[in-house]
C-alpha positions as CSV (number, residue, x, y, z in Angstrom):
1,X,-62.8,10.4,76.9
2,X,-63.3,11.9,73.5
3,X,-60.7,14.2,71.7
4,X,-62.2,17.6,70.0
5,X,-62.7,17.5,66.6
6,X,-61.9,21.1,66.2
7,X,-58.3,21.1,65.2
8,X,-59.0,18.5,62.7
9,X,-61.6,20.1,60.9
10,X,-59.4,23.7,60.8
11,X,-56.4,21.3,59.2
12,X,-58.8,20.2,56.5
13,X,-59.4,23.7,55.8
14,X,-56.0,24.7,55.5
15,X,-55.6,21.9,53.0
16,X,-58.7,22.8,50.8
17,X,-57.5,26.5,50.4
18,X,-54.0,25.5,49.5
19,X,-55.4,23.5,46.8
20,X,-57.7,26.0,45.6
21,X,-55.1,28.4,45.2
22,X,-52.9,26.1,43.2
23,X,-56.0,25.6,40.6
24,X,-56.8,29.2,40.7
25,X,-52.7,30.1,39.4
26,X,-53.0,27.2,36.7
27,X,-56.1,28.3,34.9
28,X,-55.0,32.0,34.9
29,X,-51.3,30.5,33.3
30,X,-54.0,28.6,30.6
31,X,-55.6,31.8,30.0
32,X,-52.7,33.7,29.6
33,X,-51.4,31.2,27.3
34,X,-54.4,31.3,25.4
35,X,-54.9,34.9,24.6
36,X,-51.0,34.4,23.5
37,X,-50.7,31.4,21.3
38,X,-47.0,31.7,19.9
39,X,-46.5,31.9,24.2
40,X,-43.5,34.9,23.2
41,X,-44.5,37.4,25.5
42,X,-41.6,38.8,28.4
43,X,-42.1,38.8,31.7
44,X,-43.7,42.2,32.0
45,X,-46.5,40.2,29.5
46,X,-45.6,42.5,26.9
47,X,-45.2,40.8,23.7
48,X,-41.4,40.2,22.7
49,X,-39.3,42.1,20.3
50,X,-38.0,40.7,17.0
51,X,-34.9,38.3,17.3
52,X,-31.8,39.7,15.0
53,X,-30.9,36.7,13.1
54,X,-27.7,36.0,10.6
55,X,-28.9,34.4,7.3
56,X,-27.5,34.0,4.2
57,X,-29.4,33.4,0.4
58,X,-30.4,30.2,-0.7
59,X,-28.0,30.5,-4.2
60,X,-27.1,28.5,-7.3
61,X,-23.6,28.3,-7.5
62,X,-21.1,26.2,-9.4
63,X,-20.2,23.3,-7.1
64,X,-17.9,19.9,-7.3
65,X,-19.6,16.6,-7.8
66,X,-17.6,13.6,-6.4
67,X,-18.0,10.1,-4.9
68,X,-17.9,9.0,-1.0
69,X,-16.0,5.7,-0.8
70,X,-14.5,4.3,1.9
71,X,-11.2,2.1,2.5
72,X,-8.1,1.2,3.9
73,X,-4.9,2.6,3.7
74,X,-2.4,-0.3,2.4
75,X,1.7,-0.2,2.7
76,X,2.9,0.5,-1.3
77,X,5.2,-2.8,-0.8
78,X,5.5,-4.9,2.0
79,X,8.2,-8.2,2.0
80,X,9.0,-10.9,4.6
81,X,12.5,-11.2,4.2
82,X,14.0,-14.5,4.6
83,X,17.6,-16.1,4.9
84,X,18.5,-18.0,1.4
85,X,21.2,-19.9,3.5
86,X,20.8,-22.0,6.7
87,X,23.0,-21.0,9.8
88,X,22.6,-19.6,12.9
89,X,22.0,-15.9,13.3
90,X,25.3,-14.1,14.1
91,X,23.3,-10.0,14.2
92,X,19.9,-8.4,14.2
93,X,20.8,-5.2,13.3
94,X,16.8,-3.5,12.7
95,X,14.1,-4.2,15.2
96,X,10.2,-3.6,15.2
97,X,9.8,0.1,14.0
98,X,13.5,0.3,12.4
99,X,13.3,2.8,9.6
100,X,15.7,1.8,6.9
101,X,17.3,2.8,3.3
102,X,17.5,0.1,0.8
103,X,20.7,-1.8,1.0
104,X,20.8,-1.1,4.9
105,X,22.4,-4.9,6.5
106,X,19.2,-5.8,8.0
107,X,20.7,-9.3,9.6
108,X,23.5,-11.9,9.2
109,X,24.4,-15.3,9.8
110,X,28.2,-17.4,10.7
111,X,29.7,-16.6,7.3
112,X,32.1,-19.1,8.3
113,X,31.1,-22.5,6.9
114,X,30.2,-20.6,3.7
115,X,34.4,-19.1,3.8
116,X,35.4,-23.0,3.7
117,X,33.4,-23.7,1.2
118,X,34.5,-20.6,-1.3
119,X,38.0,-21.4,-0.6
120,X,37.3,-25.1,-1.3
121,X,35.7,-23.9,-4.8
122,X,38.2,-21.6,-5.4
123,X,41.1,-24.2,-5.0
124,X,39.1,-27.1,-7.4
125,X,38.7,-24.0,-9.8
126,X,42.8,-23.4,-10.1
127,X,43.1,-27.2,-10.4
128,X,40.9,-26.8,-13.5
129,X,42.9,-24.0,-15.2
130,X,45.9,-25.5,-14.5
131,X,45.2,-28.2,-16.6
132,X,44.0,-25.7,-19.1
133,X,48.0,-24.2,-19.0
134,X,46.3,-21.2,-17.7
135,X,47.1,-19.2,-14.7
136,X,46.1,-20.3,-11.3
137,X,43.9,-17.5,-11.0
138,X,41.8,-15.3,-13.4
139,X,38.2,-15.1,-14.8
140,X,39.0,-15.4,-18.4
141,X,38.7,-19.4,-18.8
142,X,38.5,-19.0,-22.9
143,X,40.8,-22.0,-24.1
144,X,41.7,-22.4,-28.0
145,X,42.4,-26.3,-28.3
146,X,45.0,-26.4,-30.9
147,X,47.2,-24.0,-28.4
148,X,47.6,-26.6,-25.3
149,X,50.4,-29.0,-25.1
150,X,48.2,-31.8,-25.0
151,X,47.0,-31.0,-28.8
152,X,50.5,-30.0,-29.7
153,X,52.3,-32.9,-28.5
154,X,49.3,-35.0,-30.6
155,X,49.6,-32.9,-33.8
156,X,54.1,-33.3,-33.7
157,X,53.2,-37.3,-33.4
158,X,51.1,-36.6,-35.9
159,X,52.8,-35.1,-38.6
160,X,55.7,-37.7,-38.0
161,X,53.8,-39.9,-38.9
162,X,52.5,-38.4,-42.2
163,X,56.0,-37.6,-43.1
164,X,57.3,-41.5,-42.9
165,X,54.3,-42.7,-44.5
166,X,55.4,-40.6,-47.5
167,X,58.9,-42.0,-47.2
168,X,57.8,-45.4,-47.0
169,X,55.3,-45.0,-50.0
170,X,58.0,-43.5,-52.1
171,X,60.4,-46.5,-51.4
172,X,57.6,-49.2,-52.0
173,X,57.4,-47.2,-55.4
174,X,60.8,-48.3,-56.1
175,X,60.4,-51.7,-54.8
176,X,63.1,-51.1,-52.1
177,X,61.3,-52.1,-48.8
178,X,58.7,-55.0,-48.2
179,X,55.0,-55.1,-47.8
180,X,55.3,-55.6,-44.3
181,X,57.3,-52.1,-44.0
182,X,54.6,-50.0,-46.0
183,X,51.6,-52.0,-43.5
184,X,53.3,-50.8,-40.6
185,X,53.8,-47.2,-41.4
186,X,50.0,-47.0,-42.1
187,X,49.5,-48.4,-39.0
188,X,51.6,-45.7,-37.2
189,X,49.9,-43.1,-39.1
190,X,46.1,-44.1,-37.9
191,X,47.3,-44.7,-34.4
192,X,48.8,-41.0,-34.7
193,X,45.7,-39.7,-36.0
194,X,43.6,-40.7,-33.4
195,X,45.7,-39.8,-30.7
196,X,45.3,-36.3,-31.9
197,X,41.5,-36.5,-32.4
198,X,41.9,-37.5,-28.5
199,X,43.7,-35.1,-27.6
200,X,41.3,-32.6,-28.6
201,X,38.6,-34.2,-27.1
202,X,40.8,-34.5,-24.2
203,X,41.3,-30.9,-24.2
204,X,37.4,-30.0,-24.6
205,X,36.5,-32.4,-21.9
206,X,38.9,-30.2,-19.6
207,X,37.3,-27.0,-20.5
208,X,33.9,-28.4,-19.6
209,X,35.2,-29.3,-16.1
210,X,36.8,-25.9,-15.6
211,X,33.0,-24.7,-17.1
212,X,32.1,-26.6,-14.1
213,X,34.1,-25.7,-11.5
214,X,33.6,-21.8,-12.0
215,X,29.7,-22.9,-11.4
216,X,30.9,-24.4,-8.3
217,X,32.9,-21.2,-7.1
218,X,30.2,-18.6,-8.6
219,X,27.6,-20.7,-6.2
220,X,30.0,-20.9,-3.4
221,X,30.5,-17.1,-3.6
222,X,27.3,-16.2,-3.7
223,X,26.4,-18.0,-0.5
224,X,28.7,-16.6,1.1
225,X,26.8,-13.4,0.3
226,X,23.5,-14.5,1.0
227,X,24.8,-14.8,4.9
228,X,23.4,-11.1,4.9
229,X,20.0,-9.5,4.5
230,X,20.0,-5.9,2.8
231,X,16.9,-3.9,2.1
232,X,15.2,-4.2,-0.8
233,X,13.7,-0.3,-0.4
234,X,13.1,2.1,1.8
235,X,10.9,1.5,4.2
236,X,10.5,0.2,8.0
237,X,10.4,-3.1,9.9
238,X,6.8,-4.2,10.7
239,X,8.0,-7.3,12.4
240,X,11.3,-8.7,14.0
241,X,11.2,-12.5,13.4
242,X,14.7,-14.0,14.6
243,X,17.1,-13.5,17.0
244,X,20.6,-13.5,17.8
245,X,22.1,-17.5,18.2
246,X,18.8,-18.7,16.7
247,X,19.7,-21.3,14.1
248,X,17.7,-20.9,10.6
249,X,16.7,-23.0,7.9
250,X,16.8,-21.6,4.3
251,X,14.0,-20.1,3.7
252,X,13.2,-19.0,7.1
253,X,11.5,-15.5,7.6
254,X,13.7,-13.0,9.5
255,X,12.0,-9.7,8.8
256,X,8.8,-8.2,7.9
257,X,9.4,-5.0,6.0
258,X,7.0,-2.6,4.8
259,X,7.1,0.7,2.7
260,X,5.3,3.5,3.7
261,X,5.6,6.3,1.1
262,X,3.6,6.7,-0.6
263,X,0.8,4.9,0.4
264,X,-1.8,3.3,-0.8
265,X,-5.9,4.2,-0.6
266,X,-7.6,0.5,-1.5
267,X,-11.7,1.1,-1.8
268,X,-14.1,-0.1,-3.6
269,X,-16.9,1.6,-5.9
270,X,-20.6,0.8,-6.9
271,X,-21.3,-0.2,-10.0
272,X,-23.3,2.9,-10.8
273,X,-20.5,5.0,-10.2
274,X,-17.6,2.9,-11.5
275,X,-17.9,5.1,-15.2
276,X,-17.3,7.8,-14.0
277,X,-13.7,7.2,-12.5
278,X,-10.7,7.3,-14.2
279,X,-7.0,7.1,-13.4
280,X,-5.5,10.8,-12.4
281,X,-9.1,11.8,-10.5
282,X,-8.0,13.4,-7.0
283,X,-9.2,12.0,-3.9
284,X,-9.9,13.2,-1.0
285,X,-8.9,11.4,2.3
286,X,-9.5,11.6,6.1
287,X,-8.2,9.5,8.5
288,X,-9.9,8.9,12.3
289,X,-8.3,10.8,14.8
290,X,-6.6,12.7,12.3
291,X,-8.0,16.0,11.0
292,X,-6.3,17.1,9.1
293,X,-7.3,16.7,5.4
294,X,-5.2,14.1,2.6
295,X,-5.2,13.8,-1.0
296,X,-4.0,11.7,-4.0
297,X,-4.3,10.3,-6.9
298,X,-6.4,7.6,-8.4
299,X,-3.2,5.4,-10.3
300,X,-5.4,1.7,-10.6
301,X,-8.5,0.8,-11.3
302,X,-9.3,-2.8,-11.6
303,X,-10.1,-4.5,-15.1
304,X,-13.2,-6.2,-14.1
305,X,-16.6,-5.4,-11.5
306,X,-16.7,-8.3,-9.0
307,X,-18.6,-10.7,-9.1
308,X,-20.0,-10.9,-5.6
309,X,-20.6,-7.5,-4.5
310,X,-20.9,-5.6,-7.8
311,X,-17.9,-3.2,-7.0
312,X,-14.6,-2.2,-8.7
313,X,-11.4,-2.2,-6.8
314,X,-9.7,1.2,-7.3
315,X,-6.4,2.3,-5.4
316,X,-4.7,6.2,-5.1
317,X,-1.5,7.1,-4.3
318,X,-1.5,8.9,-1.5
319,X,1.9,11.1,0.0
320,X,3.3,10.0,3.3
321,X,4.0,13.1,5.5
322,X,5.5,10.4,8.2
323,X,2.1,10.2,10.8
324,X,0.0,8.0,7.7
325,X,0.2,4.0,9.3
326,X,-1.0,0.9,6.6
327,X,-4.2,-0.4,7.8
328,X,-5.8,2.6,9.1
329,X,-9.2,2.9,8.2
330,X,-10.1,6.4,5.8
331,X,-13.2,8.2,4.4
332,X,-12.7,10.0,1.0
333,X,-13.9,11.7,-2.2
334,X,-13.0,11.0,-5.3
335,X,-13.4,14.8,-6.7
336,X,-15.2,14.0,-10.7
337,X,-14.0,16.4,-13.4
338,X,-17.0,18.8,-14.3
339,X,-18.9,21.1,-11.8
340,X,-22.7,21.1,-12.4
341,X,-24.6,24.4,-11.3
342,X,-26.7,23.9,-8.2
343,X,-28.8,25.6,-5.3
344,X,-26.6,25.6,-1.7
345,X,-27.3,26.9,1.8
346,X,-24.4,27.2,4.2
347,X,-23.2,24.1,5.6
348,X,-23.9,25.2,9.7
349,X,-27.4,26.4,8.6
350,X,-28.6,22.3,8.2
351,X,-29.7,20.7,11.1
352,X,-30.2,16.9,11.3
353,X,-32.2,14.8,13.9
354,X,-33.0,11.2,13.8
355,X,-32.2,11.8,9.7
356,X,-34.3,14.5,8.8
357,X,-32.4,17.4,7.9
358,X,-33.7,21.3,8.4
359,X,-33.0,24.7,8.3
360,X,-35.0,27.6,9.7
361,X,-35.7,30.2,7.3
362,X,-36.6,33.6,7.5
363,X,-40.1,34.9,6.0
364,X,-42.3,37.9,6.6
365,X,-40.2,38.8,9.7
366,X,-40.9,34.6,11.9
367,X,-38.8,32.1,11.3
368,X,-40.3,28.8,9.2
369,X,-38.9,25.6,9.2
370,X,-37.9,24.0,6.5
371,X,-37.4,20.0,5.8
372,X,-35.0,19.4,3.0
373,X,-33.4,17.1,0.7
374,X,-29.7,17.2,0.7
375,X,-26.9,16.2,-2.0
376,X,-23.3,16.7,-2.3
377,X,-21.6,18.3,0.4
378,X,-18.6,20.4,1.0
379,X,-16.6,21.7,3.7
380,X,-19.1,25.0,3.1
381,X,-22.0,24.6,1.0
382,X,-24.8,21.7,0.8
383,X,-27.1,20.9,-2.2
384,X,-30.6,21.3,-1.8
385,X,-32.5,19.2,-4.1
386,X,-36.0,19.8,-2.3
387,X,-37.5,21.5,0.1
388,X,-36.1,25.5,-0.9
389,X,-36.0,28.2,-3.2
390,X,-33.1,30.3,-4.9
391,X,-33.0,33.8,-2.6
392,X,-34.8,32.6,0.4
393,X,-33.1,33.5,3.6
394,X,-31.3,30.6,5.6
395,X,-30.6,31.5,9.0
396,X,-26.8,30.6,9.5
397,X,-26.9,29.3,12.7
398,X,-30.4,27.3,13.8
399,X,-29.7,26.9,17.6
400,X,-32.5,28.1,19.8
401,X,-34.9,29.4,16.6
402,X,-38.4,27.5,16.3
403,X,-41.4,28.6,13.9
404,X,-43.2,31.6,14.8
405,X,-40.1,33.1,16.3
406,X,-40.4,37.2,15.8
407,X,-37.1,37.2,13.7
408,X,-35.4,40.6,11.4
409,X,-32.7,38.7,9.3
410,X,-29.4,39.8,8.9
411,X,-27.3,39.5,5.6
């Protein structure tokens, strides 16, 4: 049996007119937009009134040349702090983060060992100064030769000697004694001589041991000291490398310490630029994360342009306010001395996609974009170095403006 085609054919129909009346709306929307190029008509299709927008004049102002650099910020010292004695470590008394005062005890090791030995030193010392005839203990070791009993006892024996061999040379005058007689009292004389000359030497030989052995004790002593770590400055502890009952070779690190005011802005400049900065220029510093704004002082600049990338090292001191860590990464300006007159627009009037940079000015009541070229920037103004004239208005905020926009600035 065959179905009617009826219902089919009205469904087709239905179709048809719905299409029909979709083209019919789209070509009246193209004429609509036709008669109305700029398309700024309301809903009513009345044509829409002038947009109040804020603008400010393109001027030539006074305004502060300087650099952009980039860098890290650098601890002003930073020491690893090892013990000059071995032992094993008795306290810790700082740990990672410690702040610290210089001469703070940082660690320590068993002083004990290093007691024995200053007592040892100390009693070979005496032994030295007693043999000296000075006191047991003291720190004045002068000695003068001819005044120890040594000498003495030499020179007595000495001048004996000189007195019989006058004796016996008178009486040899006068034929009284024999030959043998005279011989022998020379012989007495040069043995009494050289006793003395020993004597002395006997007596410098002793003050070069006593020399010696208040070496011995100075060294003792000072190891004993060196069982402690102090601060060298103020600063804090960057690293905690021992701990407590470790046993330590001299020369083993114990500490890292680092100082953290003021710190240091290390970045490098462009040949080009390098002339024109000096030591005492002010720079400018932000930190990521951080906004709020840094400065310093420019206090070394390197002696020589490197060889491999053209660019001189320069470092500012810059104050610590306590939040400022060493090796965070910053973005500054080092401010040059002499302003230079230029044309400006307000900072928030430039607008910059995919690097082109524009602002929408005002003229004869529409708004005209404007491409520009931009040059130093501040936290208000921006150069214009193309692209604008002195007294044209800038509309101060661009969002939602295009060209052809109906606009009545406002100053």
């Amino acid at each position: 049996m065959m179905r009617d085609p009826r219902p089919i054919r009205r469904l087709h129909a239905c179709v048809q007119g719905i299409v029909a009346a979709c083209a019919c709306a789209w070509l009246a929307a193209c004429h609509r937009g036709t008669n109305d190029p700029a398309g700024h008509r309301d809903k009513s299709g009345d044509t829409a009134p002038p947009r109040s927008v804020k603008v400010q004049r393109a001027k030539i102002i006074p305004i502060e040349r300087s650099i952009s650099v980039v860098g890290s910020l650098v601890a002003q010292d930073q020491a690893t702090l090892s013990m000059k004695v071995p032992g094993r470590i008795l306290r810790v008394h700082v740990d990672l983060g410690s702040t610290v005062k210089t001469g703070d005890l940082l660690a320590e090791v068993e002083p004990l060992d290093f007691e024995l030995k200053l007592r040892q030193a100390a009693a070979t010392l005496s032994q030295a100064r007693a043999r000296l005839g000075l006191p047991l203990e003291g720190t004045d070791d002068s000695v003068v030769p001819d005044q120890t009993s040594t000498v003495k006892q030499a020179r007595a024996k000495l001048e004996e000697a000189i007195q019989n061999k006058r004796r016996v040379d008178e009486l040899s005058k006068q034929g009284i004694i024999s030959k043998s007689e005279v011989d022998s009292a020379e012989a007495h004389f040069e043995v009494a001589q050289n006793q003395h000359v020993d004597a002395v030497e006997e007596v410098r030989l002793r003050q070069a041991l006593l020399a010696q052995r208040r070496v011995e004790y100075e060294i003792a002593r000072q190891q004993l000291v060196d069982t402690k770590i102090h601060a060298p400055f103020d600063g804090a502890v960057q690293e905690r490398r021992a701990h407590l009952g470790e046993f330590l070779a001299a020369g083993a690190p114990v500490v890292t310490l680092v100082r953290t005011e003021p710190l240091r802005f290390r970045t490098e400049i462009s040949e080009r630029n390098a002339d024109r900065v000096r030591v005492g220029q002010t720079v400018r510093l932000t930190v990521d994360g951080d906004p709020r704004p840094y400065s310093g002082l420019i206090t070394r600049l390197s002696p020589s342009i490197g060889a491999a990338n053209r660019m001189l090292v320069a470092e500012a001191d810059v104050p610590n306010p306590g939040n400022l860590r060493p090796g965070s990464f910053a973005r500054g300006e080092i401010v040059l001395p002499n302003a230079e007159r230029a044309l400006v627009v307000p900072a928030a009037s430039v607008a910059t996609f995919a690097g082109i940079e524009r602002v929408y000015a005002v003229a004869g009541q529409k708004i005209a974009e404007r491409f520009i070229t931009t040059g130093q920037k501040t936290s208000q103004w921006i150069e214009v170095l193309s692209g604008l004239k002195e007294g044209e208005a800038v509309a101060v905020e661009g969002a939602g403006l295009k060209t052809g926009l109906p606009a009545v600035a406002v100053e």
